[in-house]
N, C-alpha and C positions, 0 to 999 in steps of 0.2 A: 504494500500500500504506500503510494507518493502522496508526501501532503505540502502542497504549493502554498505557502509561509512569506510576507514581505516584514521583511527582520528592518527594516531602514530605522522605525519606534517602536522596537519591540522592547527595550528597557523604560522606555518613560512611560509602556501602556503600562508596564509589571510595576513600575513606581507608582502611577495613579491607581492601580489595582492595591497595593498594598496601603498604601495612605486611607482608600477607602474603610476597605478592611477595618483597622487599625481603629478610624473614626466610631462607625458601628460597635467593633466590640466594645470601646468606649464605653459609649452611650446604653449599652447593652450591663455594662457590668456597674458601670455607676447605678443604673435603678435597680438592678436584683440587688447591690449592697445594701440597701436599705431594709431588705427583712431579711438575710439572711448574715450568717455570721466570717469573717474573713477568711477564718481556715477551712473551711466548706466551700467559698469561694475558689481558693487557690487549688484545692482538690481538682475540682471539679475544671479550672483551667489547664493545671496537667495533665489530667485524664485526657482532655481535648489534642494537646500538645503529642501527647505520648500515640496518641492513635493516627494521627498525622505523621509524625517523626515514622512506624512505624509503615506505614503505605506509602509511603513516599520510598524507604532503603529497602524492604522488600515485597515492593510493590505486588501488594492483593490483586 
């Protein structure tokens, strides 16, 4: 399978993709803060982190 790619902005789309990213979880974790407690929080961001880290190095 060929996949026809124009790479010319391919870092600044991945830059404004992570920026957005970034924003959202933001705004996503500052209002679950409010009822829930930090280290439940942070759990619960590793877990996210861990299961990404692990699809990405051997890729599912």
């Amino acid at each position: 399978m060929q996949y026809i790619v124009n790479l010319n902005y391919f870092g600044e789309i991945c830059a404004l993709f992570a920026s957005i990213c970034w924003s959202i979880a933001i705004i996503f974790f500052k209002s679950v803060s409010k009822n829930l407690s930090p280290i439940l929080i942070t759990a619960f961001k590793n877990s996210i982190g861990l299961f990404f880290f692990y699809f990405i190095f051997f890729n599912i």
